[in-house]
N, C-alpha and C positions, 0 to 999 in steps of 0.2 A: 451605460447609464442612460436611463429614458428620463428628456426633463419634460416637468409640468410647462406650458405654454403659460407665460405673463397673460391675466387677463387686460383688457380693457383699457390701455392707461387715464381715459377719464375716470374710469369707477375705481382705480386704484386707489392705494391711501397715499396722504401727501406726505412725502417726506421730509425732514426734517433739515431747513435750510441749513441750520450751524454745521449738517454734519458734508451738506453742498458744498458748504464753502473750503473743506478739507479735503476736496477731491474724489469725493466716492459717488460714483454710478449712484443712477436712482432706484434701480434694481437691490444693492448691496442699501442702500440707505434705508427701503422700508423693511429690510430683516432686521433693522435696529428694532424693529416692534412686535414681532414675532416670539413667543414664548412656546410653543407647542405645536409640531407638523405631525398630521395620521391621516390616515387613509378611509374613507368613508365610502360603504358600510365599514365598522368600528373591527367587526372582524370580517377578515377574508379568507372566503374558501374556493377553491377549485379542487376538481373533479382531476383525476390521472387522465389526459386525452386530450381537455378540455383548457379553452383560454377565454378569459379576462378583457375587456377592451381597456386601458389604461386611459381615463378622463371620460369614459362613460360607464362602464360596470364598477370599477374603482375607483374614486378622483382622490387625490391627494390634496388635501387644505389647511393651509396654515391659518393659526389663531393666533391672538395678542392674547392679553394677560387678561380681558374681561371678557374672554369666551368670542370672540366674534372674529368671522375672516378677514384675512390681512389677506387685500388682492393686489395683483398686479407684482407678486411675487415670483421668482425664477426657484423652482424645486427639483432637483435632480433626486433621480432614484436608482438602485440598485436592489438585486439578488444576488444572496450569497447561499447557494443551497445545492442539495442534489436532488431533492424533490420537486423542483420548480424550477424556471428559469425567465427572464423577463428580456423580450428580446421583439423590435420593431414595435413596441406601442403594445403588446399583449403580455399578460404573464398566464404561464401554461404550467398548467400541470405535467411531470414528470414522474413522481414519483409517489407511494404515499408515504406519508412522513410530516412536518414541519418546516416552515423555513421563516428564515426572518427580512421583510421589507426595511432597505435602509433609504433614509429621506434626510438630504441635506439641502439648506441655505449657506446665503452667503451675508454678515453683516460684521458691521463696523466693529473693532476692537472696545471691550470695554474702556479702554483709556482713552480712546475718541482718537486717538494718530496710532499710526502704522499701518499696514496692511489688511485686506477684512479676513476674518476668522471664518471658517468654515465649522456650522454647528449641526450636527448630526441626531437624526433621531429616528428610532425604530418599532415596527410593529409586528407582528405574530401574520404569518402565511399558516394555513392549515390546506394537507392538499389530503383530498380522502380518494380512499382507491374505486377502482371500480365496482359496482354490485357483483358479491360472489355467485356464484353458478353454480357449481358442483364441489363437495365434499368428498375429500376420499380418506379413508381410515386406513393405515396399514397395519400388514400381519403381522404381530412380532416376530411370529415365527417358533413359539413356544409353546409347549403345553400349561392347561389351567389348572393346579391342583388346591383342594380346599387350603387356606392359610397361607399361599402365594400373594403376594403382589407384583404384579406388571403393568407398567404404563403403555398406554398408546398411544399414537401421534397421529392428530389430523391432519389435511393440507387442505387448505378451501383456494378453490380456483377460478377465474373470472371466465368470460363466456370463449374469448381467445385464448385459452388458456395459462395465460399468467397467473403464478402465485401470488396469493393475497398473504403476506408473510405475518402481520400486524397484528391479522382480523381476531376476535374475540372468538371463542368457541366454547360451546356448553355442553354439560357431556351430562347423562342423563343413563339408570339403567333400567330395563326391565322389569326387572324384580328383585328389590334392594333385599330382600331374605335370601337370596342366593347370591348375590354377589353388589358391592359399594361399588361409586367411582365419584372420585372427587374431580375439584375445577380442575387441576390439573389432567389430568385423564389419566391418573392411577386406579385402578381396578384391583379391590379387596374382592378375592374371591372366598367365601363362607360355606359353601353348602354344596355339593354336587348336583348337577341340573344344568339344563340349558339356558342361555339369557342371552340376552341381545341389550347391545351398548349402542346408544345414539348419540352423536357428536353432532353440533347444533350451530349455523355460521350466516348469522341475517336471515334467517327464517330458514336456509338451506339444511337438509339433514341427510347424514349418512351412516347406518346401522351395520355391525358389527357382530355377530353371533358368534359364541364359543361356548364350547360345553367343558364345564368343570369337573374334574374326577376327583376321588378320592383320595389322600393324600399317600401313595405310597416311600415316599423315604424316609429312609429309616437311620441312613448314616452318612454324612460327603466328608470326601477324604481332599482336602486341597496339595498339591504339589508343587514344586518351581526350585527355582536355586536356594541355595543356602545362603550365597554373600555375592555380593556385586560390589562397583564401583557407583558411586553418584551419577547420575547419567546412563547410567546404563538400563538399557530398557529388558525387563526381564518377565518372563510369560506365566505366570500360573496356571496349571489346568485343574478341572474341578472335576469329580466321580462319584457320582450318587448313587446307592444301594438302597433295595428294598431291605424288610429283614431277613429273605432266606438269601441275603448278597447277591444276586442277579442287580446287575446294572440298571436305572434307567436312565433313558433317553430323555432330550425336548424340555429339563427340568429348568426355569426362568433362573435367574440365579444372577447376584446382585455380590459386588465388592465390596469392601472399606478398608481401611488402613492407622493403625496407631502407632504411635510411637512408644519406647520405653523410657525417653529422656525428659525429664518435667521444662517441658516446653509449651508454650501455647500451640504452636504449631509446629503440629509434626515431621514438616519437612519433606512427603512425600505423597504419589498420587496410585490410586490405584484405577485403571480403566475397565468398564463393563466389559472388555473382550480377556480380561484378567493381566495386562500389561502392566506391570509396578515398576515408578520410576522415583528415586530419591532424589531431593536437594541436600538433605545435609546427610554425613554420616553417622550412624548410631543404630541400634535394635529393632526393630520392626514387625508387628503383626500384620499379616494379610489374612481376614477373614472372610471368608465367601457363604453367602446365605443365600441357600437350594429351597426354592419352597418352604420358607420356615425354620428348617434343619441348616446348622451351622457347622462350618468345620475351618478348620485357621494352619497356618504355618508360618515359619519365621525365618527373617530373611537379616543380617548383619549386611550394613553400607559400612564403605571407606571412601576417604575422600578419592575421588580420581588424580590424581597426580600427575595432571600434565602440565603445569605452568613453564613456561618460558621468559625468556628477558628479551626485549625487543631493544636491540643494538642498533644504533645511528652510524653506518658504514660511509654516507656520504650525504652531500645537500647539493640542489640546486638550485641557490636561493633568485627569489625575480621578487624584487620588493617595488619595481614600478608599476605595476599591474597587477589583476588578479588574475590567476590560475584556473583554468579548469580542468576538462578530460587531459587523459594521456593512454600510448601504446606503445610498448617497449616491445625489438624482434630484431633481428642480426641481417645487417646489409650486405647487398653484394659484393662489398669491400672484404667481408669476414668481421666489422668492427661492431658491437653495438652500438644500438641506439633510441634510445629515447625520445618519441613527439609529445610535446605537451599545446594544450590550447590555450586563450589567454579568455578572460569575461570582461566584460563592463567597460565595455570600450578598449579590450587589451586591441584587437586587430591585427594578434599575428598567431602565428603556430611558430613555437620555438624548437631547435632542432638541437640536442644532448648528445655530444659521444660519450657513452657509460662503459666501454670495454674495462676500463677500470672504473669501478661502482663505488670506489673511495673519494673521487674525482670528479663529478660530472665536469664536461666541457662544451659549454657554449657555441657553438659549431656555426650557424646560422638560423637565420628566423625567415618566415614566407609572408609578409604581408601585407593583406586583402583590404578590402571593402566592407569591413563589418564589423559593427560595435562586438560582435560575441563570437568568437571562434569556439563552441561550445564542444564539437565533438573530432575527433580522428583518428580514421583505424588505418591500419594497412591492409592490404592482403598477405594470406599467407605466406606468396613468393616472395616477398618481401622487395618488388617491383613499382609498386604503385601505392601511392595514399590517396585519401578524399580527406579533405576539411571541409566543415560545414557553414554555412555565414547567416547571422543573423543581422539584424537592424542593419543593411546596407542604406548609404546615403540616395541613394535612387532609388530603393524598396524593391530594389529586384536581387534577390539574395544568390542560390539555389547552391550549390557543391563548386567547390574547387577541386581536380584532380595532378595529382603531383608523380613527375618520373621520378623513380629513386636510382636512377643510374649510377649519380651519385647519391649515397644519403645523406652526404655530410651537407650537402649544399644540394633541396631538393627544387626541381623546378616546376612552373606550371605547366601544365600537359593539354590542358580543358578546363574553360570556367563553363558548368551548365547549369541554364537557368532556368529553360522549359517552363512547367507549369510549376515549380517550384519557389516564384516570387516571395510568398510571405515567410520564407526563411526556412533553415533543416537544423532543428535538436539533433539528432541522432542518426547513424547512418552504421548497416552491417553488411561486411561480404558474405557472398557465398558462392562462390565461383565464381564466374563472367558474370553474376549478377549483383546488383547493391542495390539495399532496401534501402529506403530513405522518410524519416519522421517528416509531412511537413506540416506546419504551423497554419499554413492559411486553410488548406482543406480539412486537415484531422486526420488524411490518410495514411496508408503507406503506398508511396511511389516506388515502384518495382520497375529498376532501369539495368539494362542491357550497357556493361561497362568496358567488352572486350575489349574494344578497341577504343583506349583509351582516348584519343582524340574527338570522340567522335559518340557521345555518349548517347544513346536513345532510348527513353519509355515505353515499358513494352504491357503495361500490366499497374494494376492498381486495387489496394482491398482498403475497404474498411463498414465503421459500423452505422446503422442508423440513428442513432439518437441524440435529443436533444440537447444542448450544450457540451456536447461530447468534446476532450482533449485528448490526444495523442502523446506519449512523451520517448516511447521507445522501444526496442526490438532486438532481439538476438535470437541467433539462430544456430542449431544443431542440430544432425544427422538429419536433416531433410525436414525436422519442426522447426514452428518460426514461434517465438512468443511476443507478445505484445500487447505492452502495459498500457491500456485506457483508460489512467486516472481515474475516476469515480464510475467508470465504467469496468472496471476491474482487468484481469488478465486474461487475453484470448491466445488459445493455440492453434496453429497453420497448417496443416500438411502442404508444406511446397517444394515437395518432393520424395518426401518417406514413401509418399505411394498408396498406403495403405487406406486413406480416406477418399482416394484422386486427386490429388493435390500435385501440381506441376510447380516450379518456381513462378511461372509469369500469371500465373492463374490459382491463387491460393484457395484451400479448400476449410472451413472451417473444424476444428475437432471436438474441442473443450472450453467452458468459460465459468472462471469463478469474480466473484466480487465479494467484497466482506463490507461492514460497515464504519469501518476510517476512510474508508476510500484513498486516495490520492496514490494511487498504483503507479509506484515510478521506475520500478525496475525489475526485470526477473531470467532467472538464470536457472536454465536445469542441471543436475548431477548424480552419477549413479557413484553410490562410495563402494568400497573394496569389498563390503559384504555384498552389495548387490542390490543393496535399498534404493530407489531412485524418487526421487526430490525435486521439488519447483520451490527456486528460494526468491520469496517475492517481497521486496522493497518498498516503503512507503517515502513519502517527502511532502510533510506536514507541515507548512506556516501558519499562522495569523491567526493562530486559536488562543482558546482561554488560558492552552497550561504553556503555551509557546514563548516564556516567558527566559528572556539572554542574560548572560554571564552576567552583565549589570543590572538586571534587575526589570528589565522594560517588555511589558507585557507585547507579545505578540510578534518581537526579536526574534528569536531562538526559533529551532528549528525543531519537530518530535515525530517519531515513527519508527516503526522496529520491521526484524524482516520475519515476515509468516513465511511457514514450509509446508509445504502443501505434497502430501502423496500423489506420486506421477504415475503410479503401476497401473491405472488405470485412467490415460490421459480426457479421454469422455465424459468422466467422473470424478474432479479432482474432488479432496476433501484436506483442510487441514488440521494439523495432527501438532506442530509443535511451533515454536518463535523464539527468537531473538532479541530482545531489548536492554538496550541500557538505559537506565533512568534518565526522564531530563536530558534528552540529545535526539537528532534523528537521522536513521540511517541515511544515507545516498547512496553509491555504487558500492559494486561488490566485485570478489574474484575466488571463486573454488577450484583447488587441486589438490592432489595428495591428499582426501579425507580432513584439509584446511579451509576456512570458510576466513579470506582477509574482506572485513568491511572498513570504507572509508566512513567512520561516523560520524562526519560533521564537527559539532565542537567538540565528541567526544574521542577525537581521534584516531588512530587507526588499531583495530580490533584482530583478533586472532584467536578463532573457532574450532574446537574439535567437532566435525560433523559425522565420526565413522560409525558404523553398526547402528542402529536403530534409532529415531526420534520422536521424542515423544516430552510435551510439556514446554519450559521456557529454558533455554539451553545456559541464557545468564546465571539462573540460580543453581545452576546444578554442578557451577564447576569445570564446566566445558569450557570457559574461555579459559587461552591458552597464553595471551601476552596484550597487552595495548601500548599504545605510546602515543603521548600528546605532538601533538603538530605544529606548534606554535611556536615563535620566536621574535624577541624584541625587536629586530630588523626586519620585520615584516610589512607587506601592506598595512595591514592591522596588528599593530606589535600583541606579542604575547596572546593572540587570539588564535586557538586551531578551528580550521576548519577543513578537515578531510573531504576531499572531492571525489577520486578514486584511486584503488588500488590496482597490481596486477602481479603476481608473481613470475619471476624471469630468470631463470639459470642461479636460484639460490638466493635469489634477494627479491624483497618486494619492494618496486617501486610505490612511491605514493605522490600525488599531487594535492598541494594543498590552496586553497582558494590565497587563504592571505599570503603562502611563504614560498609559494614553487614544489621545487621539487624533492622528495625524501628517498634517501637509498636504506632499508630496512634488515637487519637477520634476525635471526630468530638462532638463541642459545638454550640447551637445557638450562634452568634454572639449578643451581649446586645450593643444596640445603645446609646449615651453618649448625654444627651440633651446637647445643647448649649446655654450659661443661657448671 
């Protein structure tokens, strides 16, 4: 919050002795006369780069009810944006986009007693991008036959080369007798002949030549399977002939899909590279249109039949606290066991024997100095933990580390603080190394943890930009992922090798970002066909549709998980998601071709992710079992709120914020004939 400075207290206005005599500050007293706070100039724009002085390029001025300034007013301000950010007295550009300035006062209740109200009001941030530079058009990569249409796609670039992703482009042809193009940059081609297409971006222009032939196909024959499952992702290929049946090649060539059930929607998708994937079962046309020439095949869905019943094997109820993370792995005793963390001031990690998973048992708890034990892994060997601390009462947080000689009763080993002070979200092994989230810098600190007493910093990454947040990281076969909130997800080499990438010295590989932002978690997997996958998390509050079980806007929680193609880690691209209506994901756990999400209020989820993805895997049938998390004896009775999953020797544990801990199976569902 940057606040406006009180002017002047002689030039102020006077405040209102009745409201003196009730105790309130002279500051809270003249917001009794304040009808309207904005920022002046009325609209404000920045540049991507560029900032703002706050009280000299911008002021913010409160007015009464007959237009005129109320001075000697206290005004605090805030951004809430990714395009912007308002931070030591400037607001900067960040991004292009929108963002909205909020302005608040402080005054007396309308009833003249109680406490003063805090009255809120906001205006429009406009942040415009840089001047674009250069234009580039690309090649679809098709041939142009008369009666074809194919779109092109610009990109206009700024002078460092950033995409200008927003910008307006105008697309303009040659010679509109040989071939059209609309705003879009669809290209009717008409006539054979040469022409040149110019795409148009702030006066920048980039041209386009292609020469259109004359339309040889005569016939296309489309193929693919006969029947699938819902979900399942299935390939059409297309075969265009002239009339004497010779093949051609390079023909543009465009899908669709109908249904045969009189439904509004048909329930299914078909993709430019010919992938068809169903939501519901029923008949189905896939037509493919070659330059004009059409040709179709038919494809019968059934439902996929995977449903399961999600059985309550065991509970670990903690109704004095809340609940956070957990990691369940078998101690050197042979016993398992379960660490869970606590939130909200819990200030312990509690320690589960689960060897029977009908049972948990309470074993012992570790605890620390900090309102939030928010994360705790072990290592593999099943030797050592870290718990992480936040809000410690000295503000000096950083990892606790724990012998698990015994695990029933673990001890401290190492508390390290290092440059770790403003607390650690998130923390992953990977060998003698552990990554760690931290809060005050945005980094990842990369410490040297061999020797467990004795922990040292050897290494440190992260990203440069403005109001960047951190939230967490995991790591496989030598790549590290790491979810940068509005900054999206970046990949590591720190150690796969193949980019130079060592553990202590991370190498960058891949970075995507989409526009919900708030990238909170992500986990790679290759399923049994050999597809491989980035399944990436969001964790949404304080929005318009964030609206809780009761009713109260901005409650509740919403985000779903994107799955993003990893076959080419350089180049991610997403391909399909996961959403439940109305809930938002949090952590996740994939094995066996099973995707368990902890959904927050929507419980704990259970995903077929095998063979191929493509589309929103909710509609399609792919889920597999859910089960609410909630219980009258709760923190919050009767409220689920899945924090995270993990599956473990045939059971998925779950932790739940209000109710502890859940022991989970998964049964085939038995269908019940109908006599």
């Amino acid at each position: 919050a940057e606040p406006t400075p009180p002017a002047d207290p002689a030039s102020a206005a006077t405040p209102d002795p009745a409201l003196a005599a009730r105790g309130y500050s002279a500051g809270v007293r003249i917001g009794a006369r304040v009808v309207d706070v904005r920022p002046e100039p009325a609209e404000v724009v920045v540049q991507v780069g560029d900032s703002l002085a706050m009280g000299e390029d911008v002021e913010i001025v409160a007015y009464d009810d007959a237009g005129d300034p109320v001075l000697g007013i206290r005004i605090l301000t805030t951004l809430d944006s990714r395009a912007a950010v308002l931070e030591e007295g400037f607001l900067r550009g960040v991004a292009e986009g929108e963002a909205e300035l909020r302005m608040a006062i402080r005054a007396p209740p309308a009833s003249g007693t109680g406490p003063p109200e805090i009255h809120t009001f906001s205006a429009p941030v406009r942040v415009v991008g840089l001047p674009v530079a250069t234009v580039d058009i690309q090649d679809p990569g098709v041939r142009f036959f008369t009666g074809s249409i194919v779109q092109l796609h610009a990109r206009a670039f700024t002078a460092d080369g950033s995409e200008r992703r927003s910008v307006e482009v105008e697309w303009s042809s040659g010679s509109g007798r040989l071939a059209t193009v609309d705003s879009r940059g669809f290209v009717h081609a008409l006539f054979p002949g040469e022409v040149t297409i110019t795409a148009r971006a702030e006066g920048i222009e980039a041209a386009f030549s292609l020469e259109i032939e004359e339309n040889p196909v005569a016939t296309v024959a489309v193929s693919g399977a006969s029947r699938a499952r819902t979900g399942d992702v299935v390939r059409f290929s297309v075969v265009s002939r002239d009339e004497s049946g010779a093949e051609v090649g390079g023909v543009p060539t465009d899908f669709s899909v109908t249904s045969f059930a009189e439904r509004t929607n048909s329930g299914a998708s078909v993709y430019r590279d010919g992938a068809f994937v169903a939501e519901r079962p029923g008949l189905y046309r896939v037509v493919a249109n070659a330059a004009g020439r059409t040709g179709q095949a038919l494809i019968e869905v059934v439902e996929r039949g995977v449903e399961h019943d999600a059985i309550v094997v065991g509970r670990g109820l903690v109704a004095d606290r809340p609940t956070s993370d957990l990691w369940a792995f078998s101690g050197a005793d042979g016993r398992d066991y379960v660490y869970t963390g606590t939130h909200l001031g819990g200030q312990r990690m509690l320690v589960w024997d689960v060897t029977d998973p009908a049972t948990p048992v309470l074993t012992d708890f570790v605890e620390v100095d900090a309102r939030v034990v928010n994360d705790v892994k072990v290592n593999p060997e099943g030797t050592l933990a870290v718990i992480t601390r936040e809000g410690a009462r000295d503000r000096r947080n950083g990892i606790i580390v724990l012998d698990l000689a015994d695990p029933a009763h673990p001890v401290i080993a190492d508390t390290y603080i290092g440059d770790l002070t403003g607390g650690v979200h998130n923390v992953f092994f990977a060998g003698d190394i552990l990554y760690a989230i931290h809060n005050g810098t945005f980094d990842v600190h990369i410490l040297n943890i061999s020797d467990p007493g004795r922990v040292v910093e050897v290494g440190r990454w992260g990203i440069d930009s403005p109001g960047k947040y951190l939230h967490d990281i995991w790591v496989v076969d030598g790549l590290a992922y790491v979810s940068y909130w509005n900054d999206g997800v970046y990949i590591l080499d720190v150690g796969d090798g193949r980019w130079g990438g060592v553990p202590a010295v991370p190498v960058e590989v891949g970075h995507y970002a989409y526009p919900e932002g708030n990238t909170h978690f992500a986990v790679p997997y290759t399923n049994a066909d050999g597809h491989r996958y980035l399944f990436v998390g969001d964790e949404i509050f304080d929005c318009e549709d964030c609206v809780s079980r009761n009713g109260h806007p901005g409650d509740g929680s919403r985000g779903f998980v994107h799955i993003l193609d990893l076959e080419d880690p350089e180049n991610l691209r997403e391909v399909a998601r996961y959403e439940v209506p109305e809930a938002g994901a949090h952590n996740l756990w994939i094995e066996d071709d099973r995707m368990y999400v902890a959904y927050y209020q929507a419980g704990l989820r259970v995903v077929d992710v095998s063979g191929e993805l493509r589309g929103d895997l909710y509609r399609q049938g792919r889920e597999m079992a859910w089960l609410p998390t909630g219980t009258p004896d709760g923190v919050v009775p009767n409220s689920p709120m899945a924090w995270g999953p993990q599956f473990f020797k045939g059971n998925i544990f779950v932790s739940d914020l209000n109710s502890g801990l859940w022991v989970v199976r998964l049964e085939p569902r038995r269908k019940v004939p109908v006599s």
